[in-house]
C-alpha angles and dihedrals in degrees: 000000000000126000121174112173120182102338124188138186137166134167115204111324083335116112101192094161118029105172114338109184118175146112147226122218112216116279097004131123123240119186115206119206141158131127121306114281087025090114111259101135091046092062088056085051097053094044092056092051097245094119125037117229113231085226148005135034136289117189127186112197080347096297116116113249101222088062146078126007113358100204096038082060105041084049083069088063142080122193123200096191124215099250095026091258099217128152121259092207095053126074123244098262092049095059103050086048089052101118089044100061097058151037118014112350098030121172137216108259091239081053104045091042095059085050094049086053087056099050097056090047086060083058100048099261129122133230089254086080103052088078092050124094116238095247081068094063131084120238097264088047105051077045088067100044090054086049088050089049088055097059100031091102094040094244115195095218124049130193117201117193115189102319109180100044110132101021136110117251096253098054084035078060082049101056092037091062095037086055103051092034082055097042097042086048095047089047084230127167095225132181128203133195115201145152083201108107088192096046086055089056101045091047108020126097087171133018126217120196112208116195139127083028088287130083109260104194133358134189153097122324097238083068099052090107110044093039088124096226128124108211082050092053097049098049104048088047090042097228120165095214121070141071094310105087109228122198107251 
């Protein structure tokens, strides 16, 4: 579903990719990890579209992503932001129809509202919250509207950016399982990007460590412990000796 090859990106005298190759079967889930500034939100952000790579190709269902209709393509996305992203000024049940109430596609409110409830009631929240604003919501709760925002147009592709920062390990449990249970039923090819190691093993099919601008090691989760990498090793077991340089 999803091809990068060779894929390179710098910005300035700053070579954050330098060469990503990997792929993304349809309707599996790829969790991408490797230490902060090693580029994994950039390559979100090159497979979107929103920043250009310097070289190489990126293709999405075989079609290069710097071509053709822009909105036709990013209506094929969801995006559960880091820090959930909504809008103060709009109620809960406008955000998460966001998408539905404007540009192509766009739905009747009485419509888009009825799908925005559903949404939230896939995520464990009742209609009594759609008329909240998010400020009246705890942590784990504005989570799973954001969550319910990335799936309410049934996106086939869902990006997943740190989902469970912030919150307390029980809630973080919550939002992993939310997270596979919605991505096994949509059918969707979803990536993540975490810090989280439980949260890798809750969501991930395959894992991608990104360091040094390349992929240093991909495969299956069940493999995550015995990759034979170091720099794998060390960073799944957080260890501050090892081939990854921490600052002292």
């Amino acid at each position: 579903m999803i091809r990068l090859d060779d894929v390179h990106k710098a910005f300035g005298a700053n070579r954050v990719l330098k060469g990503v190759t990997l792929e993304v079967p349809r309707g599996q889930s790829l969790v991408v990890i490797g230490g902060s500034g090693t580029g994994k939100s950039v390559l979100l952000k090159c497979i979107l579209g929103l920043v250009r790579p310097d070289r190489g190709l990126i293709q999405v269902d075989g079609r290069d992503v710097t071509l053709g209709d822009r909105d036709a393509f990013l209506a094929r996305f969801g995006m559960l932001f880091q820090g959930g992203a909504l809008f103060d000024s709009l109620r809960v049940w406008e955000n998460v129809a966001f998408r539905l109430l404007r540009g192509p596609g766009k739905r009747p409110k009485a419509e888009a509202r009825a799908i925005a409830i559903d949404k939230l009631r896939r995520v464990g929240l009742g209609e009594a919250v759609a008329e909240l604003f998010p400020a009246e919501l705890s942590g784990g709760m504005q989570k799973r509207v954001s969550l319910a925002r990335a799936i309410a147009a049934d996106p086939e592709i869902i990006f997943f950016d740190e989902p469970t920062t912030g919150l307390d390990p029980i809630m973080s449990g919550v939002i992993n399982e939310l997270i596979r249970d919605l991505v096994t039923e949509m059918g969707a090819t979803a990536i993540t990007i975490t810090h989280d190691m439980t949260s890798v093993r809750a969501i991930a099919d395959s894992v991608a460590m990104l360091h040094g601008g390349v992929v240093r090691w991909h495969g299956p989760v069940s493999a995550l412990d015995s990759s034979g990498d170091a720099h794998v090793d060390q960073f799944i077991h957080g260890r501050a000796d090892g081939p990854i340089a921490t600052v002292r």
